[in-house]
Legacy VTK file of the C-alpha trace (Angstrom):
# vtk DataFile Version 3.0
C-alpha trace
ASCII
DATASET POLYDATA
POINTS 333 float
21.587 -8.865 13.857
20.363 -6.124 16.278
16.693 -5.131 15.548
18.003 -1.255 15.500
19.764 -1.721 12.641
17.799 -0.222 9.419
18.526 -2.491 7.089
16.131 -4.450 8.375
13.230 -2.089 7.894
12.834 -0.462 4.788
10.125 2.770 3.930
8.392 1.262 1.113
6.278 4.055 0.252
6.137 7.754 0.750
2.375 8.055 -0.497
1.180 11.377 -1.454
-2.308 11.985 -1.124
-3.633 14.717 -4.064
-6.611 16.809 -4.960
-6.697 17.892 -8.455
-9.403 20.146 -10.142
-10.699 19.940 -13.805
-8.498 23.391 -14.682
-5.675 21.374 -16.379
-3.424 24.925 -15.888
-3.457 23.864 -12.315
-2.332 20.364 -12.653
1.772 21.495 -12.950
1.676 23.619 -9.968
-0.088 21.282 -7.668
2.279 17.810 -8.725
5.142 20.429 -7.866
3.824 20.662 -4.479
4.625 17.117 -3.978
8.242 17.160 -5.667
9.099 20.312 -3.087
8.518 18.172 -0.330
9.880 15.327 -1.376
13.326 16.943 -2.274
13.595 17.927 1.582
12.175 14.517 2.615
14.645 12.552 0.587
17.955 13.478 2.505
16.766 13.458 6.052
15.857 9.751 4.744
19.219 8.787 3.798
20.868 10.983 6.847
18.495 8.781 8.891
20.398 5.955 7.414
16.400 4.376 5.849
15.991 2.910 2.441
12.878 4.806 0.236
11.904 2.049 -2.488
9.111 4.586 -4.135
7.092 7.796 -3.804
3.603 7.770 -4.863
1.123 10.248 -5.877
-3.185 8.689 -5.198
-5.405 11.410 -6.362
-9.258 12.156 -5.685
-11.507 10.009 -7.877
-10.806 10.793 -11.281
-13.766 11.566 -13.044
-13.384 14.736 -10.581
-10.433 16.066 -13.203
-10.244 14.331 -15.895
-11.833 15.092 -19.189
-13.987 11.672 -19.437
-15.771 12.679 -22.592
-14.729 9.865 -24.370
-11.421 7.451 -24.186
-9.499 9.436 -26.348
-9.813 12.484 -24.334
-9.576 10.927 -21.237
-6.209 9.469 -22.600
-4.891 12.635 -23.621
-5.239 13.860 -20.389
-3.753 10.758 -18.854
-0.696 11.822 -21.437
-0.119 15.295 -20.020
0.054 13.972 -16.517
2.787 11.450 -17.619
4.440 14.038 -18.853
4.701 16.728 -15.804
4.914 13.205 -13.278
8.553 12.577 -15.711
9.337 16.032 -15.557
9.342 16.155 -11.787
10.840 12.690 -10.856
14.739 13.991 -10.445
15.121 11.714 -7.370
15.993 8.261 -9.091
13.043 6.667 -7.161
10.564 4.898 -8.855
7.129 7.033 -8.981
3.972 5.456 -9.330
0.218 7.341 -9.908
-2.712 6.458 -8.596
-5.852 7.963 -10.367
-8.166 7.231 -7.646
-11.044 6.028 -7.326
-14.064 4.765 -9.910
-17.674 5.605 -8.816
-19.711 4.295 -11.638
-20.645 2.361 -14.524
-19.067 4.823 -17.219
-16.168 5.229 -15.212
-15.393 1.938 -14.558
-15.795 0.880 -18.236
-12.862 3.220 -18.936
-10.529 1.866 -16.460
-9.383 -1.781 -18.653
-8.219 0.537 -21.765
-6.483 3.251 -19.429
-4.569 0.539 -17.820
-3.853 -1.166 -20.551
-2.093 2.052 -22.254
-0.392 4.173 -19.049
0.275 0.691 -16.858
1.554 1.745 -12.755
0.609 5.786 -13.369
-2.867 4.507 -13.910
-3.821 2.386 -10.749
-7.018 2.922 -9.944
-10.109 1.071 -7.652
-13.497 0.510 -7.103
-15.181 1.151 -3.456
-17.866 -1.039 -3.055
-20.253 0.417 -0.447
-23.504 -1.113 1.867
-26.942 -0.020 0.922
-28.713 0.370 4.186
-29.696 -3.623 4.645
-25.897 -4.108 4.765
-26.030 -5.684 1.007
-23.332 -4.680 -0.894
-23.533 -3.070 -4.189
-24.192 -5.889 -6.674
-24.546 -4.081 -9.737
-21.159 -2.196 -8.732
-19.663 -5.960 -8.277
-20.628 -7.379 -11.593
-19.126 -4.351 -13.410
-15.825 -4.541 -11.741
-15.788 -7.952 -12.398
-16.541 -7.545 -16.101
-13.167 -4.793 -15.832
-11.007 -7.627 -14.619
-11.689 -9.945 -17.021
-11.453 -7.244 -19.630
-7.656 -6.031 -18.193
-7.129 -9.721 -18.366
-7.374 -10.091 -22.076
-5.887 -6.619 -23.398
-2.855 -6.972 -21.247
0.005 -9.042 -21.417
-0.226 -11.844 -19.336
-3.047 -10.222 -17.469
-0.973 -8.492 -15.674
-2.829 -5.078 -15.846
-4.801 -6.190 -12.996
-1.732 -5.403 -10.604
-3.063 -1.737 -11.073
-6.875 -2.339 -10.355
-8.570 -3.722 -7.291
-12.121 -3.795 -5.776
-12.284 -2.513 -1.936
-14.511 -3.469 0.242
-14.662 -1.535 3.771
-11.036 0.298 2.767
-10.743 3.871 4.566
-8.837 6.729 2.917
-5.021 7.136 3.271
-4.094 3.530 2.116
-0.360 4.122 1.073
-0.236 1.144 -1.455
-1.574 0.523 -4.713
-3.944 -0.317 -6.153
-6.117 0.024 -3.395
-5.048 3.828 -2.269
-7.496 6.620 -2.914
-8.211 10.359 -2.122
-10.836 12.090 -1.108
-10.879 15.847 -2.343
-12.633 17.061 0.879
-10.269 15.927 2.894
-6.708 17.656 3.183
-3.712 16.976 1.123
-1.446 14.610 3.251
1.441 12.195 2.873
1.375 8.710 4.650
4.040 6.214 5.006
4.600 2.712 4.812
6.900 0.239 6.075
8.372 -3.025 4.532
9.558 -4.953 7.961
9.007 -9.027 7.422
12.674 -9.008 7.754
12.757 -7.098 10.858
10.100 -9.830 12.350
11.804 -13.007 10.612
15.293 -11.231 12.781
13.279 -10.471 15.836
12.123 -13.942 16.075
15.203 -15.728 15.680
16.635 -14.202 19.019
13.141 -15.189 21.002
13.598 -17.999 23.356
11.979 -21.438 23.433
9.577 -21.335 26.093
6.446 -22.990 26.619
3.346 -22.540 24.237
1.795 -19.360 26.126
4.914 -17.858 27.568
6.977 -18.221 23.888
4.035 -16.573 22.172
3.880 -13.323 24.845
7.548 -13.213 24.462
7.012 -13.072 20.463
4.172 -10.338 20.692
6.686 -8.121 22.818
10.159 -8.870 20.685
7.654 -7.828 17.272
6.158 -5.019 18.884
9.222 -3.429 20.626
11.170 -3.828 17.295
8.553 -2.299 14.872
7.696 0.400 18.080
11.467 1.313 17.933
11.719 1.923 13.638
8.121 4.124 13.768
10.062 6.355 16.493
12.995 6.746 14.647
10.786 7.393 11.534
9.001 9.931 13.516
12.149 11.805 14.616
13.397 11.584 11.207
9.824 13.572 10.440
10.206 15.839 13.215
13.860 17.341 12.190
12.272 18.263 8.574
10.756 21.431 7.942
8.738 20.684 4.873
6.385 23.490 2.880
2.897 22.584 4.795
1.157 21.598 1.759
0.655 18.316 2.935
-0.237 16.876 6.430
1.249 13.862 7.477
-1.547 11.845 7.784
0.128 8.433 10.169
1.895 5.676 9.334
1.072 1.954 7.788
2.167 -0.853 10.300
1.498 -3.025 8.167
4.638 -5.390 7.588
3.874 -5.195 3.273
6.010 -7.817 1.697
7.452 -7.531 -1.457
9.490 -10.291 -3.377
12.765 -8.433 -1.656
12.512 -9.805 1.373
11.798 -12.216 4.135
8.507 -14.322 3.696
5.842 -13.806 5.933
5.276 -17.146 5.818
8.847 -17.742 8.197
7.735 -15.522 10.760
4.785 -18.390 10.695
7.301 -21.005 10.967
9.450 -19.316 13.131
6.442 -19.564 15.595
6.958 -22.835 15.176
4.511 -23.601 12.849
5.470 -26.614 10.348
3.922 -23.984 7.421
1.455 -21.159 6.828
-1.953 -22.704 6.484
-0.737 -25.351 9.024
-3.328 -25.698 12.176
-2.731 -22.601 14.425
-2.170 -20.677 11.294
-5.056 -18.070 12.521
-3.488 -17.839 15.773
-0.477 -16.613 14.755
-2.225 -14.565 12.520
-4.650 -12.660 15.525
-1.229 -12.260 17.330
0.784 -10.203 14.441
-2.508 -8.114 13.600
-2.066 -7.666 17.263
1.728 -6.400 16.918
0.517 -4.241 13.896
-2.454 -2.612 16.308
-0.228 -1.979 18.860
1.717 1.174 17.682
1.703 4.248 19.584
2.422 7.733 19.236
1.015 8.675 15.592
-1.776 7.595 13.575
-2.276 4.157 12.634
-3.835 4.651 8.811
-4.431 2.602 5.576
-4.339 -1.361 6.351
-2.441 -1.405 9.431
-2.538 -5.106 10.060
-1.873 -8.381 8.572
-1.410 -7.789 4.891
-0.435 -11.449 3.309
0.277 -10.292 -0.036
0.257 -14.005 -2.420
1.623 -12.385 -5.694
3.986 -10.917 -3.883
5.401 -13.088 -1.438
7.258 -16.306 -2.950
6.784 -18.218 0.499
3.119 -17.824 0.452
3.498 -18.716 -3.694
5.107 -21.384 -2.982
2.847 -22.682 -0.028
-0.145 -22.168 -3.150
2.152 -24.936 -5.594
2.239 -27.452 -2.729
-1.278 -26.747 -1.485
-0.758 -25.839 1.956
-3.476 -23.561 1.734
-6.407 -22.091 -0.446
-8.625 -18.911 -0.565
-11.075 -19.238 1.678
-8.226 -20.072 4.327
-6.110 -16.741 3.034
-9.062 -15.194 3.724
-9.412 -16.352 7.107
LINES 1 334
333 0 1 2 3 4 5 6 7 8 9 10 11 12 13 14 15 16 17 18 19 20 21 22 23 24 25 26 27 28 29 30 31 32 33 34 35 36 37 38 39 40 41 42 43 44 45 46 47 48 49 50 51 52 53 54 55 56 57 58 59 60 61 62 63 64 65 66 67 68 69 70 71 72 73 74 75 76 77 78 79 80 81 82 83 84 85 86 87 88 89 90 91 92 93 94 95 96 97 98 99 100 101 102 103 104 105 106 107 108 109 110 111 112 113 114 115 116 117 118 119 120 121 122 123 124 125 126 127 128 129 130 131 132 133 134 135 136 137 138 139 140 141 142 143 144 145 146 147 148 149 150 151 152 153 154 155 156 157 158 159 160 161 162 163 164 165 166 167 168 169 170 171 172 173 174 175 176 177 178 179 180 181 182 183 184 185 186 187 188 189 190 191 192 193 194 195 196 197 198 199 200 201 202 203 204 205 206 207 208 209 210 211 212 213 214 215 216 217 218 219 220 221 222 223 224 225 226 227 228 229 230 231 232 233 234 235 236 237 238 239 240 241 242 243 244 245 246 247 248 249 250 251 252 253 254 255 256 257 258 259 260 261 262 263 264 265 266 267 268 269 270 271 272 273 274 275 276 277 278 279 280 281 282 283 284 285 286 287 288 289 290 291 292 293 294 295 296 297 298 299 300 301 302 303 304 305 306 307 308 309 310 311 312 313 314 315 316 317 318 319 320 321 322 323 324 325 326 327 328 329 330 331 332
C-alpha cells in the first residue's frame, strides 16, 4: 500500500486546550468556542479524506474554577459541565474532558471520588516538580500514590486509573489523556495528534534488506518521509480553514500513539528485524524512531513527540508482558 494513502494515518485527537474562570455564567459561552471551531474543522477533515477518532477539551488546573468546597459541590459542578459538554457534542465523535491539573494535597484527595462518578470527562494529573537540589516532590508522590490505590478500589476493575496519571518533566499542550493539561496564562490553542504505527508497520515492509547500517538509514528515511508527508497534508488541510481565532494552533504530536486499532509497535520492532520487542537491540531501534518522531519540520513539535509505547494499549507489547519478553525497568529504558 502506498504510504500517501490516509488510511494509514489516522488524527487521533483534536485536543482543545481551555481556560475557564470560577464565574460558572461563563462556562457555556467559552465550551461553545470550542464546538464553533470544531464544526468548521470537521469537514475540511473528511474533504481531506483523514479519519478524527475524538475531540478533546484539557482545561487549566481545576481548583482554578471549580467550586472545591467540599465533594458534593465540586460534583455538582462537575454535573453542569457534563451537561453543556452533551449539549454541544452534535458531531458523533467521541468527546472526552480533561479537568487539568491537581496542585495539592486537598485537591488531589478529591480526584479518586470525581473519577469514580464522571469517568473520561474527569481525567485529570498530577505534575510532580524539582525542588532546587533536583529532588522531586516526595510528599506530592506519596499522595498520588495513595489516589491510585484509592481509584483502584472504588472503581470497577480499577479501571478509573485510565483517567489519572502522575507526570514527571511533561510540558503543556500534551494532546492525550490523562496526562494533558492547561495552563490559564498561556493562550487558548488546539493541538493535534496522530495515530501512524500502521503507516510505519507499511513503510517498513517496502524497505529493502541491506546490510545492518545501510538497512537501518534506509528505515530512518522511509519513517520519516512517510510521517513528513501526512503532517504536510495535515497542515494544508489547516491552512484552507478559516476558523474563529479563539484558539491558536499550538503544533502537532509526532508521536506514533497506538491504540488497540491498529498495528503494534512492537512489528515495526520486528520488522527491523528484531526477533521481539525487548529482544537485544531493542533500545536501538528505539533511539532511531524517537529519531523519526524528532525529525518533523515545518510546525511545532508539542506534547510527547517521541516514542510513546503505550502497554495497556497495545496488544503486541501485552502480549510480549504474558510471555515475558520484557519488564518495567526495560519499558522504561
Amino acid at each position: 500500500m502506498d504510504y500517501k494513502n490516509k488510511e494509514l494515518c489516522r488524527l487521533r485527537t483534536i485536543s482543545f486546550f481551555l481556560t475557564l474562570h470560577k464565574d460558572k455564567t461563563q462556562w457555556e459561552d467559552a465550551l461553545y468556542s470550542v464546538k464553533r471551531d470544531v464544526d468548521l474543522l470537521l469537514p475540511a477533515v473528511q474533504k481531506a479524506g483523514y479519519t478524527l477518532q475524538s475531540i478533546r477539551v484539557i482545561t487549566n488546573p481545576f481548583g482554578e474554577y471549580l467550586d472545591l468546597t467540599n465533594l458534593q459541590t465540586a460534583k455538582a459542578d462537575l454535573q453542569y459541565l457534563t451537561e453543556l459538554l452533551n449539549k454541544f457534542n452534535e458531531s458523533g465523535i467521541r468527546l472526552r474532558f480533561a479537568i487539568g491539573a491537581a496542585r495539592n494535597k486537598e485537591e488531589i484527595a478529591l480526584l479518586p471520588e470525581l473519577i469514580a462518578a464522571y469517568g473520561d470527562l474527569c481525567n485529570a494529573c498530577v505534575n510532580v516538580p524539582l525542588d532546587e537540589n533536583g529532588v522531586l516532590d516526595n510528599e506530592l508522590i506519596e499522595q498520588s500514590v495513595y489516589a491510585v490505590q484509592r481509584i483502584a478500589n472504588i472503581t470497577p476493575r480499577g479501571e478509573g486509573n485510565f483517567n489519572f496519571t502522575v507526570n514527571f518533566n511533561c510540558k503543556p499542550f500534551i494532546p492525550y489523556f490523562p496526562a494533558g493539561y492547561h495552563l490559564s496564562h498561556l493562550p487558548n490553542s488546539f493541538v493535534i495528534g496522530l495515530e501512524t504505527p500502521d503507516l510505519l508497520v507499511e513503510v517498513l515492509k517496502s524497505v529493502p534488506k541491506s546490510p545492518h547500517n545501510q538497512f537501518y538509514a534506509d528505515c530512518y528515511q522511509a519513517m520519516s518521509q512517510a510521517l513528513q508527508y501526512h503532517v504536510d497534508q495535515v497542515l494544508e488541510m489547516l491552512s484552507a480553514v478559516k476558523l474563529s481565532g479563539e484558539f491558536e494552533f499550538a503544533g502537532i504530536d509526532s508521536s506514533a500513539a497506538p491504540s488497540k486499532n491498529c498495528a503494534s509497535m512492537t512489528k515495526v520492532y520486528e520488522l527491523m528485524g528484531l526477533p521481539y520487542f525487548g529482544a537485544a537491540g531493542s533500545v536501538e531501534v528505539s533511539a532511531l524512531l524517537t529519531k523519526v518522531f524528532k525529525s518533523i519540520q515545518r510546525v511545532p513539535l508539542v506534547g510527547f513527540s517521541g516514542l510513546m509505547l503505550a502497554v495497556t494499549e497495545d496488544l503486541g507489547l501485552a502480549e510480549g508482558t504474558q510471555k515475558q519478553y520484557f519488564d518495567i525497568r526495560a519499558l522504561l529504558t
